[in-house]
TORKOL-4160 file (C-alpha; in steps of 0.2 Angstrom, whole numbers, padded with zeros to 4 digits, m for minus):
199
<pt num="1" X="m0026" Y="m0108" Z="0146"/>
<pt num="2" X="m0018" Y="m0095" Z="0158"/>
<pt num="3" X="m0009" Y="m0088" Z="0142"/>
<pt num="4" X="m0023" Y="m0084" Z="0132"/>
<pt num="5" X="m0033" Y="m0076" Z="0144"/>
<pt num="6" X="m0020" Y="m0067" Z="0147"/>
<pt num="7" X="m0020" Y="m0062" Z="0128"/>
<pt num="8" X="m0036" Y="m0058" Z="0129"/>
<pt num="9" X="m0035" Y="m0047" Z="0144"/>
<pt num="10" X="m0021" Y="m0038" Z="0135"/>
<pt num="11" X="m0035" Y="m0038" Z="0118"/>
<pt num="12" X="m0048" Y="m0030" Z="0131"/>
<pt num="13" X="m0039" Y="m0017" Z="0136"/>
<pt num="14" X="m0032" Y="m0011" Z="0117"/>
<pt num="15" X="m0051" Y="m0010" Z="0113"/>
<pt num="16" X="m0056" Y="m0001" Z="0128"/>
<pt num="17" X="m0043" Y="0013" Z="0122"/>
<pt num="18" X="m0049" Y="0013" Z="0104"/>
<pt num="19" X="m0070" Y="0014" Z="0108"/>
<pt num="20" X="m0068" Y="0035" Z="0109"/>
<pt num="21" X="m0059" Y="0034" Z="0096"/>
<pt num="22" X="m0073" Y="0023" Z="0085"/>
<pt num="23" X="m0087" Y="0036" Z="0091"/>
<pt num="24" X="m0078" Y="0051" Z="0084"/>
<pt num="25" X="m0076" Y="0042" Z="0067"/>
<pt num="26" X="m0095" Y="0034" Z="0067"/>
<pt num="27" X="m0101" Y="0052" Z="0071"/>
<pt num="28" X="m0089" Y="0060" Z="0055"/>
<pt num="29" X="m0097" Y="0045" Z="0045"/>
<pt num="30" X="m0116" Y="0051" Z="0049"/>
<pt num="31" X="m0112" Y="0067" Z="0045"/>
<pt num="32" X="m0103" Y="0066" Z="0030"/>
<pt num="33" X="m0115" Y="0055" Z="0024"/>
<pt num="34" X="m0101" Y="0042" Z="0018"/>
<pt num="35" X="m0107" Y="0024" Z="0011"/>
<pt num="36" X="m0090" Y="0012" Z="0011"/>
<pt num="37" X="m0085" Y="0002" Z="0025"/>
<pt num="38" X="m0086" Y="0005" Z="0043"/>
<pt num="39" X="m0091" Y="m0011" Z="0051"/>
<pt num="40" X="m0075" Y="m0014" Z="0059"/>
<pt num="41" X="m0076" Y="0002" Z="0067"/>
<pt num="42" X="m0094" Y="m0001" Z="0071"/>
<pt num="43" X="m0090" Y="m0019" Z="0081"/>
<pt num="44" X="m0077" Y="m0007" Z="0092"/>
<pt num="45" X="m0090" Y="0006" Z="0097"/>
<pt num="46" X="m0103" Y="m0009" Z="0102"/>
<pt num="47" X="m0089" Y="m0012" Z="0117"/>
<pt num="48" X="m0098" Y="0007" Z="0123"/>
<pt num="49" X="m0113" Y="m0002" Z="0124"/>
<pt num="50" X="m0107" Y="m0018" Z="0133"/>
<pt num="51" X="m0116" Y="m0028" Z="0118"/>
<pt num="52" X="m0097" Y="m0035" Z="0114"/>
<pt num="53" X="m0094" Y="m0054" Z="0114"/>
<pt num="54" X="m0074" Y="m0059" Z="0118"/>
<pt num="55" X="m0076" Y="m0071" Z="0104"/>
<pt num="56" X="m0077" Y="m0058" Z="0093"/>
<pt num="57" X="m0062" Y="m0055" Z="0095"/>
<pt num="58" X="m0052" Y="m0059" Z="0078"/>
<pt num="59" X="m0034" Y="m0052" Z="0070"/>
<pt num="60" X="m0044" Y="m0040" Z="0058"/>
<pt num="61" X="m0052" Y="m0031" Z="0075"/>
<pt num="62" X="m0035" Y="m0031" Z="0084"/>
<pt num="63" X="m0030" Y="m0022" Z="0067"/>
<pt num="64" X="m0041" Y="m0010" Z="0067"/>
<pt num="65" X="m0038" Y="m0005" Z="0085"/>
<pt num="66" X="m0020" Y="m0002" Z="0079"/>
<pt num="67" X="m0025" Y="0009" Z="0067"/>
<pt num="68" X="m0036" Y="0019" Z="0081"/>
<pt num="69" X="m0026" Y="0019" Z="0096"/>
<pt num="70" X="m0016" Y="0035" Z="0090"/>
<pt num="71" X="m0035" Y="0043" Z="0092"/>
<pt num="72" X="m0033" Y="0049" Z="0111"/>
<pt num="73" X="m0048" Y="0059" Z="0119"/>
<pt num="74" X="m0043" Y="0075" Z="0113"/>
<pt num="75" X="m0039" Y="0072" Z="0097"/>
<pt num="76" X="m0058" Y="0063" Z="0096"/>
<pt num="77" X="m0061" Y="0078" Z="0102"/>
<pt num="78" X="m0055" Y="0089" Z="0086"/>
<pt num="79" X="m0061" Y="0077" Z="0075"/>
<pt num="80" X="m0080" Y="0078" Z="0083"/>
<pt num="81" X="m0078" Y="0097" Z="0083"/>
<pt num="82" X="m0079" Y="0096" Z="0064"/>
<pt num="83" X="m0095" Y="0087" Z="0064"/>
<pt num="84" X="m0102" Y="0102" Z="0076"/>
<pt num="85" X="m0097" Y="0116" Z="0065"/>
<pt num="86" X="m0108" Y="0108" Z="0050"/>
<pt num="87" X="m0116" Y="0123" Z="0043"/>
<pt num="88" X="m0099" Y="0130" Z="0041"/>
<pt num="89" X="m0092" Y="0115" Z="0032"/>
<pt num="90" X="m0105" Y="0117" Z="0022"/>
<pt num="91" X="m0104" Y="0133" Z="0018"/>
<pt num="92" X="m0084" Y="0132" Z="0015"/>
<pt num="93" X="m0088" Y="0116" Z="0002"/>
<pt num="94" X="m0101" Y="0123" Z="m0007"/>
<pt num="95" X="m0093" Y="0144" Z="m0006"/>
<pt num="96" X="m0076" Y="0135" Z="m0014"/>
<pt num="97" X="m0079" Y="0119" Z="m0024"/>
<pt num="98" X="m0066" Y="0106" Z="m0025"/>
<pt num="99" X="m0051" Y="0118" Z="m0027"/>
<pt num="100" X="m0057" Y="0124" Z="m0010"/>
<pt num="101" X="m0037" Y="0123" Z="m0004"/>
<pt num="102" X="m0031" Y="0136" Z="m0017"/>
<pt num="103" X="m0046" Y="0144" Z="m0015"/>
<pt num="104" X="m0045" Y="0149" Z="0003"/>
<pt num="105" X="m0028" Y="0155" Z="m0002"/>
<pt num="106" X="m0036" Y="0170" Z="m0011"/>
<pt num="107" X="m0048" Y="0173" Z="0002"/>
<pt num="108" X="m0037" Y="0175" Z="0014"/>
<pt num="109" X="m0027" Y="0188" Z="0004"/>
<pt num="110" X="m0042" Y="0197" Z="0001"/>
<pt num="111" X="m0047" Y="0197" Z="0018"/>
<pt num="112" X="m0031" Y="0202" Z="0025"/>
<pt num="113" X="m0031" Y="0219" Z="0012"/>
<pt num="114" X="m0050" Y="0222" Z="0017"/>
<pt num="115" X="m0046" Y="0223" Z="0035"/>
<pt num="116" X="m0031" Y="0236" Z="0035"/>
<pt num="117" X="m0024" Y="0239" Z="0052"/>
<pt num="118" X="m0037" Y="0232" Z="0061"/>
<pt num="119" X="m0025" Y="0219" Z="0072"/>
<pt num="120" X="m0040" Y="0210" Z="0079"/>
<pt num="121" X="m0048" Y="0204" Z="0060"/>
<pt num="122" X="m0031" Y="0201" Z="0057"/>
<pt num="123" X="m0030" Y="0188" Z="0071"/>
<pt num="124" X="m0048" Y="0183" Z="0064"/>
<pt num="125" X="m0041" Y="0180" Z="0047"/>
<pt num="126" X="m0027" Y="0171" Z="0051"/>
<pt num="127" X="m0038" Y="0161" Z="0063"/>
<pt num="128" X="m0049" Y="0156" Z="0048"/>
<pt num="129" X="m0034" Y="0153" Z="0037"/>
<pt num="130" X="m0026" Y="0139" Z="0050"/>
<pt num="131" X="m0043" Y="0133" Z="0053"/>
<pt num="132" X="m0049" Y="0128" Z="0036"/>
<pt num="133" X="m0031" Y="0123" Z="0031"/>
<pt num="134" X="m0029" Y="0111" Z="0046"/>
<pt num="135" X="m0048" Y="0102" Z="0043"/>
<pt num="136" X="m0043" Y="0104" Z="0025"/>
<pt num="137" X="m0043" Y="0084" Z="0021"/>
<pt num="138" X="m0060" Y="0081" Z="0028"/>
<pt num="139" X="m0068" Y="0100" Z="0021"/>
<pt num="140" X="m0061" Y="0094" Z="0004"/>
<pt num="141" X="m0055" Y="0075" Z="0003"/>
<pt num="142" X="m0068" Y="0066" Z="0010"/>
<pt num="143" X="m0080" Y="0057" Z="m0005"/>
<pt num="144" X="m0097" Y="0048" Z="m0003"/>
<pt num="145" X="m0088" Y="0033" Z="m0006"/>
<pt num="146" X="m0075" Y="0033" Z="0006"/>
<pt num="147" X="m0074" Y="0018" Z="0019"/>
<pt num="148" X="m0066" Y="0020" Z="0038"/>
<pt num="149" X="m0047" Y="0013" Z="0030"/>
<pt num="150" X="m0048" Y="0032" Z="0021"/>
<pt num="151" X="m0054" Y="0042" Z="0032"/>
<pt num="152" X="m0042" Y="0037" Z="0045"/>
<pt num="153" X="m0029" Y="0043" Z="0032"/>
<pt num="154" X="m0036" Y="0059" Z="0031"/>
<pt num="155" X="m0038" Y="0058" Z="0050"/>
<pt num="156" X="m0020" Y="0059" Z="0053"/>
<pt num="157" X="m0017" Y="0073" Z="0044"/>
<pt num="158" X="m0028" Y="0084" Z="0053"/>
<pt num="159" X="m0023" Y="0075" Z="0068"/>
<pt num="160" X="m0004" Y="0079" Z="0064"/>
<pt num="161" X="m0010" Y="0098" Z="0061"/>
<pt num="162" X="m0018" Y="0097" Z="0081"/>
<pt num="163" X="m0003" Y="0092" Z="0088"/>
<pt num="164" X="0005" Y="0106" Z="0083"/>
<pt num="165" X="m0010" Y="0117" Z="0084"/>
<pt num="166" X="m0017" Y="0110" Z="0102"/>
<pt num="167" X="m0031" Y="0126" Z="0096"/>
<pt num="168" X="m0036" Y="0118" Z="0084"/>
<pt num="169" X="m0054" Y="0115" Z="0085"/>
<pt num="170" X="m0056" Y="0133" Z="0095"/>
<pt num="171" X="m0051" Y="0141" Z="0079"/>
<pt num="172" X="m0064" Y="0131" Z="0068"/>
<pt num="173" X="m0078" Y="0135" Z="0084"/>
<pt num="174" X="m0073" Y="0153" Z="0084"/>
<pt num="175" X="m0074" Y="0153" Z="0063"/>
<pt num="176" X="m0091" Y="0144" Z="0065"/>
<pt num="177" X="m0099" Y="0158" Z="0077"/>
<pt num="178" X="m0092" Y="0171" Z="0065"/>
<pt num="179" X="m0100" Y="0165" Z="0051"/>
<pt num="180" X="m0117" Y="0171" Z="0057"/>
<pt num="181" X="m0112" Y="0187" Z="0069"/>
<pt num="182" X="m0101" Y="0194" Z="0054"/>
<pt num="183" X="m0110" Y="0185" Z="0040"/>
<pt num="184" X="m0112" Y="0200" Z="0029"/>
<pt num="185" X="m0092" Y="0206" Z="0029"/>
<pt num="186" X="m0088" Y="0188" Z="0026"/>
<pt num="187" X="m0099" Y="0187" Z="0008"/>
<pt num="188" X="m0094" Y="0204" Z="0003"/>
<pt num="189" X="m0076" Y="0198" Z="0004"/>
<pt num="190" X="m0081" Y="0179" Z="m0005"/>
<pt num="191" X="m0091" Y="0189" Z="m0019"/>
<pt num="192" X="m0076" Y="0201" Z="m0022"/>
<pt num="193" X="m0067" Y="0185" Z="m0024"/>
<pt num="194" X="m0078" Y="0178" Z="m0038"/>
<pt num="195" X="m0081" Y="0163" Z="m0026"/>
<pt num="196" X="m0099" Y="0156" Z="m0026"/>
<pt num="197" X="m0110" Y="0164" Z="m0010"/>
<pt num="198" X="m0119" Y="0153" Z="m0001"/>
<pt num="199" X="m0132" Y="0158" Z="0013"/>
C-alpha cells in the first residue's frame, strides 16, 4: 500500500509539472483550428482545474506527461506567443503559401537590398528572418488534421530553435507590431517579390 501511494505521489507530481505545459498546446490547438487527437493532453490540463481523479491515472497519461515535461514555463511561454501574433501568422501563410520557408528566403534578400545602409532595418530584417524561421514548423507544418503526438514534434523543433534564441518570441512580438506600423514598406517589398499581398 505504502509503495503505491508513494508511486502515485511521485505520478502527481510529474503531472503537476506538465499542466502549463498542456495549456500552451490546448491554446495552439484552438487556434490552429486542428481536429485530431488531443484528449490526452486535455485530461492533464483538467489537473488546472482540480476536476482530476487519481484513478485516472493510467500508463498512457504518464506517457504523455513524458512527452510534455521538456515544455518548461518559458518555453510554454514561446509557444503561446505564437498563438498572440495571429494576424501575423496569418498574414505569413497566406502572403507565402506552402513554400513559405524558401519563400522567406527571397524576401529577406529583397528586403536586406531595399534597406541599404540603414543598420536599424537591418537589424529589423534579420529579426523577421530568425523569427519566421524559428516558428517555421508551426507557420508552415502544422495541418487541419494533425493530433497532439504531431504537434509536439513540431514543438520541439521551435523549441530547440528557443533554446538557442532565449529572444525568440520577442522577435515574432516585435515582427507582429511592425506589421501594422510599417505595413506599407513591408507589401511593397512582398509585391516586388511576386509573393501574394495580404491585408
Amino acid at each position: 500500500m505504502a509503495k503505491l501511494r508513494f508511486s502515485q505521489i511521485k505520478q502527481w507530481r510529474q503531472l503537476c509539472a506538465c499542466v502549463d505545459g498542456a495549456l500552451a498546446i490546448l491554446k495552439l490547438q484552438t487556434y490552429c483550428g486542428l481536429k485530431g487527437n488531443f484528449e490526452p493532453i486535455r485530461k492533464i490540463a483538467r489537473f488546472k482545474q482540480k476536476t482530476f481523479e487519481m484513478n485516472e491515472f493510467d500508463s498512457n497519461l504518464m506517457k504523455t506527461c513524458k512527452l510534455l515535461q521538456e515544455i518548461t514555463p518559458d518555453k510554454s511561454k514561446c509557444i503561446e506567443t505564437f498563438c498572440e501574433c495571429g494576424d501575423f501568422i496569418k498574414w505569413l501563410q497566406e502572403s507565402m503559401g506552402e513554400s513559405g520557408q524558401q519563400k522567406i528566403k527571397v524576401f529577406v534578400d529583397l528586403a536586406m537590398s531595399s534597406v541599404g545602409d540603414d543598420q536599424n532595418k537591418i537589424v529589423k530584417v534579420q529579426c523577421l528572418h530568425s523569427a519566421v524561421i524559428g516558428y517555421s514548423p508551426l507557420i508552415f507544418d502544422l495541418k487541419p488534421q494533425h493530433g497532439f503526438s504531431k504537434v509536439l514534434e513540431r514543438c520541439r523543433i521551435v523549441l530547440k530553435e528557443f533554446s538557442a534564441n532565449p529572444k525568440l518570441p520577442k522577435q515574432l512580438v516585435i515582427h507582429y507590431l511592425l506589421l501594422f506600423i510599417n505595413c506599407w514598406y513591408v507589401v511593397c517589398i512582398y509585391a516586388r517579390a511576386g509573393f501574394r499581398v495580404c491585408v
